[in-house]
N, C-alpha and C positions, 0 to 999 in steps of 0.2 A: 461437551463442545465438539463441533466438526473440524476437522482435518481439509486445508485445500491446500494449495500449491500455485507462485504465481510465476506466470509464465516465464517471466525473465531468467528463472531458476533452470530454465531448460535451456534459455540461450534463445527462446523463441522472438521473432519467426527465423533469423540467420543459419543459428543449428539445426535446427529441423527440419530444415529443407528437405533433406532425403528421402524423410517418412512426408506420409498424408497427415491433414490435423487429426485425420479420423483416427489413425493407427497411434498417432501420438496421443489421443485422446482415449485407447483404447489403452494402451502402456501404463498413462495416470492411474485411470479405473483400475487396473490389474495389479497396482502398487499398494492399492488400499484408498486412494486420496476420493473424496467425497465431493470436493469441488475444486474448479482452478479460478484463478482471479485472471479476468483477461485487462491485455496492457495495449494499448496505442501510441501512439508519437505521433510527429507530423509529418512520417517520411512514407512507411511500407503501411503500416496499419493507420491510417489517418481517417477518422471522424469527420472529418469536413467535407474530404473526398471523398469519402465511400456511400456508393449508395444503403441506402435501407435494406434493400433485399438481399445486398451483399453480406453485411452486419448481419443480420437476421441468421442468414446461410450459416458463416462462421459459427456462430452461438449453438445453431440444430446441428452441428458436426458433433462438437460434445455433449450437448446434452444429451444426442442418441446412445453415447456410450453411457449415459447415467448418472452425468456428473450436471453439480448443478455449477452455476455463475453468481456466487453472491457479492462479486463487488467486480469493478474495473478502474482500471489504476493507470499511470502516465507518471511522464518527468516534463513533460511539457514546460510546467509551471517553474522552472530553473531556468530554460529559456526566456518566456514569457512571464517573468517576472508580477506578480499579481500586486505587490506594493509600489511597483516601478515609478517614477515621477513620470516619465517618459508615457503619453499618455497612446500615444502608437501603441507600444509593448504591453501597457495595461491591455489596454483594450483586447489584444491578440490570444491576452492569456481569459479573460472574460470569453472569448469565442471559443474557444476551445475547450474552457469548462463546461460549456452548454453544449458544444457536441460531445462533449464523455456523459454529459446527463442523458440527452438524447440515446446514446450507444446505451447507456445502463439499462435504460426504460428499453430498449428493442430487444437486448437478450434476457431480460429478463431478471436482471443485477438488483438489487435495494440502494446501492450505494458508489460513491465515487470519491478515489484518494484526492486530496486536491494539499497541494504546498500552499500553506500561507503568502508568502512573502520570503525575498529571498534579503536578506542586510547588505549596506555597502556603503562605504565612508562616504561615499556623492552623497547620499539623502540622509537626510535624518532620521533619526528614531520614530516623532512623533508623528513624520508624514510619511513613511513606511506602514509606521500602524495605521493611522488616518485611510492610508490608499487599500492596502489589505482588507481592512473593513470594510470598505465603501464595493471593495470587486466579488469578496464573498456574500457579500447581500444580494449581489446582482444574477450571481449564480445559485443562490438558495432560492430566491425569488421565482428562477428560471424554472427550478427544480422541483419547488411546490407542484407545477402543474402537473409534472412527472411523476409524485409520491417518489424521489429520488433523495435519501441523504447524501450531504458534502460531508465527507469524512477528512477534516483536517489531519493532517498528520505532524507529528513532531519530530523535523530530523535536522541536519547539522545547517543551519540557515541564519545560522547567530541571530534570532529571532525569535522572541517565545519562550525562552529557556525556563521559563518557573512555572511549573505548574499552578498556582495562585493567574499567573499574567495568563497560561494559555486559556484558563477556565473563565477569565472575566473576558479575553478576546472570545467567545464562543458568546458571552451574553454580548458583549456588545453589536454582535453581530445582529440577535435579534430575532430571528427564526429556529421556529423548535426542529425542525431538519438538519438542524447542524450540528454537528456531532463530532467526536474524535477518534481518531482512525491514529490506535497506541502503536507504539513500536519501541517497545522495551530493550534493545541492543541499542536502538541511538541514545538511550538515556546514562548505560552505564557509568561513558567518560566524563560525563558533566551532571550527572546528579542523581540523587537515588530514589530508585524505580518504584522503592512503597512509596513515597513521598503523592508522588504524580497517580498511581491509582487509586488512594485512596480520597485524592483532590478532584478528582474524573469520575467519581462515581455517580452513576447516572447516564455520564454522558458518552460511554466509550461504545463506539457501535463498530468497531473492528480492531483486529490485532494481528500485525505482522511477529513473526519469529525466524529468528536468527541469532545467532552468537554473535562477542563478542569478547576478544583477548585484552585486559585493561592492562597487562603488560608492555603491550606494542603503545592501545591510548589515540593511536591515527585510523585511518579508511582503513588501510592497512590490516587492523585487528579486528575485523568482521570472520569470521569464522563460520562454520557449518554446524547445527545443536549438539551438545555435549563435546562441544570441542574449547570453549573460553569460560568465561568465566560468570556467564548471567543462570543466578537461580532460579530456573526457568519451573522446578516442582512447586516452590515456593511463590512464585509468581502465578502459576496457574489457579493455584489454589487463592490468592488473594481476589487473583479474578472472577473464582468463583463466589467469594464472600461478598462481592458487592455488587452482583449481580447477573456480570458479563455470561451467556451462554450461546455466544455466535461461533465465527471461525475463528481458528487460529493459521492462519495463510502464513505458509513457506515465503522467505524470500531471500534465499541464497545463492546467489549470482555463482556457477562454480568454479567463474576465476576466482571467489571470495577462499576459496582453495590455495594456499601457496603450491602445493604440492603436486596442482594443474596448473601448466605454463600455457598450453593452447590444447582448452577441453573439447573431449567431441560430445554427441550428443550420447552417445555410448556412457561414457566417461558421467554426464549431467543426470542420466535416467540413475544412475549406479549411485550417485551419491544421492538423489530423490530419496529410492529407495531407503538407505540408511538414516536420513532425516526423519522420513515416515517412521522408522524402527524408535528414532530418538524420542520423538512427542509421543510415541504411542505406551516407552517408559516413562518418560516423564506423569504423563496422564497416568498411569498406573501407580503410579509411587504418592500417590495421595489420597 
């Protein structure tokens, strides 16, 4: 498996200010990391706004240092609700899935994080999934044109919580491009981790890592690798059993740090560093 790192981990683009992407991109490379997973929103890095040649530009800054782009990722979809009844906010988050397809396909990416659907007492179960359904088809659809998978992910959105329900939400979907985008820290507080990979099997086309402290149990206990409590040798290794051999993308925000109150980018490259050290045990210890 490759090693990347996604951007959020550095604080990017806010931290980074100081340096160039180039030099930040050259710091990755010089850490060991093989790829970064580049991130968008709808404020500084926006897919909507940006031109193509802008996109493009970004993407040829780091791949000149050697690093590849195998996914791009966002929170968009917490704003932009993709189950939403609200058919404005639907729609918003549908738009924006198709420019992060778009963005995938210009740098050169396979893949794109996408949230399902976000739960909320106003709507129901059944038309939360119903609307979920209905938006990720619309941007698998998008996608097909692109050869772009929608890598759903599973994280705290009281939605999907069993792996049996995320794997039948994936056929109901419909299209063989969609796929599941794992993140074994959000699974520790609410259910366990073999359970879900080996119900995934087949369909896992990425994997975030990060720790978590099941002590704490809140947002709170996200930790940095080898710092909580997720069997991440034991994980890797099941991963390898059923088939997974993509990335394993960093995603440790380094306020996920109690111990940093206000990090710099200093402070973000130093604990990179030590995470690359973490996986690169981990991956040896098996």
């Amino acid at each position: 498996m490759k090693r990347g790192i996604n951007l959020w981990s550095l604080g990017w683009p806010g931290l980074t200010r100081e340096l160039s992407d180039k030099e930040l991109a050259r710091r990755i490379k010089g850490i060991g990391y093989e790829g970064i997973e580049l991130t968008f929103d709808d404020q500084e890095v926006d897919p909507v706004r940006l031109s193509e040649s802008a996109v493009k530009n970004l993407a040829e800054v780091f791949r000149s240092q050697g690093l590849e782009i195998p996914s791009v990722a966002t929170g968009v979809f917490w704003k932009y609700n993709l189950g939403s009844r609200e058919e404005r906010v639907r729609l918003e988050g549908v738009k924006y899935g198709k420019a992060g397809v778009r963005m995938a396909s210009l740098v050169g990416a396979s893949s794109i994080l996408v949230v399902p659907g976000v739960a909320s007492p106003d709507i129901s179960y059944e038309e939360l999934y119903e609307n979920s359904v209905r938006s990720i088809k619309e941007i698998a659809e998008f996608a097909e044109g692109y050869g772009i998978t929608v890598a759903v992910e599973n994280v705290w959105n009281k939605f999907l919580y069993s792996p049996l329900e995320f794997r039948k939400f994936i056929g109901d979907v419909g299209f063989g491009n969609v796929k599941a985008y794992l993140d074994i820290a959000n699974l520790v507080a609410i259910a366990h981790p073999e359970n879900w990979i080996h119900a995934l099997r087949g369909l896992i086309s990425n994997v975030h890592v990060k720790d978590f402290d099941t002590g704490i149990g809140n947002i709170n206990g996200f930790r940095h690798l080898l710092r909580g409590d997720v069997k991440w040798s034991k994980y890797v290794q099941m991963l390898r059993d059923v088939g997974y051999d993509g990335y394993l993308i960093l995603e440790c925000p380094p306020e996920f740090d109690p111990a940093i109150e206000t990090p710099t980018l200093s402070e973000a490259l130093k604990k990179a560093e030590e995470n690359f050290q973490a996986m690169n045990e981990i991956t040896r210890s098996i």
